[in-house]
N, C-alpha and C positions, 0 to 999 in steps of 0.2 A: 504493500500500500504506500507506494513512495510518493506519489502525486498527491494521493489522500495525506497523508502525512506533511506537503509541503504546504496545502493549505490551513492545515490547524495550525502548525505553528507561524503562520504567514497572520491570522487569526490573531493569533497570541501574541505576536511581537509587534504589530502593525495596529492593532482593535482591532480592525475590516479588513476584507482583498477587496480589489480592484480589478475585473476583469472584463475584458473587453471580447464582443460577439464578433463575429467575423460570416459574413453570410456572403456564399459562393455566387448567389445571385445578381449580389449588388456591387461587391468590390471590384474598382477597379485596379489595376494589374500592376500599374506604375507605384500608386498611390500605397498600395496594399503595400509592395516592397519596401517605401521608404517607411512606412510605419514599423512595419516588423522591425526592423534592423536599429530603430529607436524607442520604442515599447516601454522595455526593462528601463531606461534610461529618465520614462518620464514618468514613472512609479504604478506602470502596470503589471499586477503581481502575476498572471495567465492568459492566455490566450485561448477563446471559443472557437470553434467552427462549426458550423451547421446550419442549417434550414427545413423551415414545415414543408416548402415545397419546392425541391430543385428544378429550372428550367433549363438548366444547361449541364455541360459535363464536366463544368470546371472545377466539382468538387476534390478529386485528387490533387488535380494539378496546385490549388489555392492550399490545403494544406502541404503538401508539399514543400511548396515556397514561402510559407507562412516558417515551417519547419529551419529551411534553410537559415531563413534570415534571425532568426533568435535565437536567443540562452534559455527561456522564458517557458513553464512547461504550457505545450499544446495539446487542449481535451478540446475531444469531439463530443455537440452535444447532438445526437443524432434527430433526425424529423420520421427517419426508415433504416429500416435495417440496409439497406445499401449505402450508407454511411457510414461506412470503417474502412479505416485508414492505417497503412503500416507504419505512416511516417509520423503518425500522432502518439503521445508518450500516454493520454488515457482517455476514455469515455465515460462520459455519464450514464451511465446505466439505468434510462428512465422508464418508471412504470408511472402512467399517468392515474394516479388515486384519486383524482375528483370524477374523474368519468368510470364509465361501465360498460367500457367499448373492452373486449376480451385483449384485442389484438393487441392492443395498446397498454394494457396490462401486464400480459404477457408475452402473446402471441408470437408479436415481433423480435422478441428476445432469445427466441428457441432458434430464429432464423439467424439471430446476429451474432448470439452465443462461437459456434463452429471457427468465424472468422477472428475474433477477437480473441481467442486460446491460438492461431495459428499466428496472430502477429504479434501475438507478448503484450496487448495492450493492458494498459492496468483497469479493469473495469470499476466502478465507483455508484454502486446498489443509489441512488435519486429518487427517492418520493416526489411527483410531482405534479402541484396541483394548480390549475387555471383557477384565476378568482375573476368576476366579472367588473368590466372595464369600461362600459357604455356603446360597447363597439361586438362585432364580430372578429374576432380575431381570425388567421390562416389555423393555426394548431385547433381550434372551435371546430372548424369548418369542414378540417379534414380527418379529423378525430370523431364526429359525430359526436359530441358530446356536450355536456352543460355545465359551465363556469359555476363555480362556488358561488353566493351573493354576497355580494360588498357586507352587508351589514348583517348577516350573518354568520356570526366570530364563532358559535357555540358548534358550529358545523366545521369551519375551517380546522377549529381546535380538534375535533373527533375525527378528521382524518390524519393529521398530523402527528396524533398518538398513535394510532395504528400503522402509520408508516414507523414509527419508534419502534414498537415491538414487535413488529415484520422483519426490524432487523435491518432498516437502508440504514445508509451512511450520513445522507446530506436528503433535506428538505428544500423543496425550490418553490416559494411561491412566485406563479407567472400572472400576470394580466396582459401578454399578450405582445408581440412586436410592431411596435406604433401606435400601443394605447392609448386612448383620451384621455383615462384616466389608471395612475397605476394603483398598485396593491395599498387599500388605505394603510395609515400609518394604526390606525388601532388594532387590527385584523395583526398585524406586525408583531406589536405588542405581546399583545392575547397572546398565539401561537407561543413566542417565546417564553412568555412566561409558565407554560405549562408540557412544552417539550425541548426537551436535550439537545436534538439534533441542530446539527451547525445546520442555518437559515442564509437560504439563498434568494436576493428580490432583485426579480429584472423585469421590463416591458414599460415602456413610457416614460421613462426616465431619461428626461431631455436636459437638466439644467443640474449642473455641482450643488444646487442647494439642494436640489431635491434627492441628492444621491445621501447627503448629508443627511437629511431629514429621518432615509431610512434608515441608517446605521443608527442613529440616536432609538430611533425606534423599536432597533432590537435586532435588524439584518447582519447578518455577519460576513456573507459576500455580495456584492453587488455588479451587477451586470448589466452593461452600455452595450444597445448594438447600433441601434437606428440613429442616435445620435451622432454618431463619428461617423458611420457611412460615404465612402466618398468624399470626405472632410479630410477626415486625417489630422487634424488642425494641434500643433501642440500644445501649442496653450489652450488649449478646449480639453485636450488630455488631463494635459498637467496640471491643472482645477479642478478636472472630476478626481485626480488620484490625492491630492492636498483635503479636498472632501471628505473621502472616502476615511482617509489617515489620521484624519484631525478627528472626528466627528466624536469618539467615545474619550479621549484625552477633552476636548472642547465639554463633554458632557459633565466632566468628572472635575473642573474647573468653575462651571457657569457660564461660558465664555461660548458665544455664538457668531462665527465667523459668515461671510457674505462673501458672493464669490461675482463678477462678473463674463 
């Protein structure tokens, strides 16, 4: 569990990780390059790749060169089981617990399983649950299934447990890639306060305060995709990772930083 292991104590030394989505979709090629190669540099503790629905085939080739250009570990977080990759060091290993879709539960894992034993990848057991965001999301859509509700915490909580004593690793609440609205900050809360597992909040998270917002609130890794997309921008970076670092230090303080 070496990747698993990089992020607790990444967790522990840091308050939060910092990790940024990489979708084979959208990135472009040039862009993608000079980010990888300066990443680590501008305090991003991982690197994602994946997608709800690939339309091209550049998903190798973008890990790949994602691989190439960093120190930094790269997890796939998969949308299908034909998303494994030799050159990525782990994968999230997601069973989606808010839905009741078989495949998605399981199904898919039986298919992905074979691949991921033949490439050493380190797999990483992810309870993962869509909370609802005012929108349809891709992962909704193509999952068939039904987001948690916002304002039902006593639910989010009772899946969140049983992803605990199922035995995953890491809990991820999603609201989706290009949310209107992300995972509220009390659902956040809740959650943490009543389970163990390291707390993963990503989808709609457009602004360093608001990456801030969720670590205060109890996330413990946070994940940017839509917003750096095609950007690449370092100082857009390097404010959500100052965010991200500060946030539980800022907590423990009284001290509420403001990020432009």
């Amino acid at each position: 569990m070496k990747i698993y292991n990089y992020l607790l104590n990444t967790i522990e030394k840091r308050g939060a990780a910092f990790c940024v989505l990489i979708d084979p979709d959208k990135s472009h090629r040039k862009k993608l390059r000079e980010f990888a190669r300066s990443n680590a540099s501008l305090g991003v503790d991982a690197v994602l790749v994946g997608s709800s629905l690939l339309m091209n085939n550049a998903f190798e080739k973008t890990v790949k060169l994602v691989k190439s250009c960093t120190d930094n570990p790269v997890i796939l977080f998969p949308g299908s089981p034909k998303q494994v990759s030799h050159y990525a060091d782990a994968i999230l290993f997601i069973s989606l617990i808010s839905g009741r879709n078989a495949n998605f539960l399981f199904g898919d894992h039986v298919i992905a399983a074979p691949a991921i034993k033949e490439f050493a990848i380190e797999p990483i057991p992810t309870g993962y649950m869509l909370i609802e965001s005012g929108g349809i999301s891709t992962t909704q859509y193509i999952s068939d299934t039904r987001p948690i509700p916002r304002e039902k915490l006593e639910i989010a909580i009772a899946h969140a447990l049983a992803a605990e004593y199922l035995g995953f690793k890491l809990l991820y609440l999603e609201a989706g890639s290009g949310a209107p609205q992300t995972v509220p900050n009390e659902m956040i809360t809740a959650v943490k306060r009543e389970c163990s597992l390291p707390l993963i909040v990503g989808g709609g998270i457009t602004k360093p305060e608001t990456a801030y917002e969720k670590v205060q609130a109890g996330a413990d890794i946070i994940i940017v995709g839509n917003a750096l997309e095609n950007k690449w921008d370092k100082q857009i970076v390097q404010a959500f990772s100052d965010a991200v670092h500060s946030a539980r230090k800022s907590s423990s303080t009284g001290i509420r930083k403001k990020w432009k």
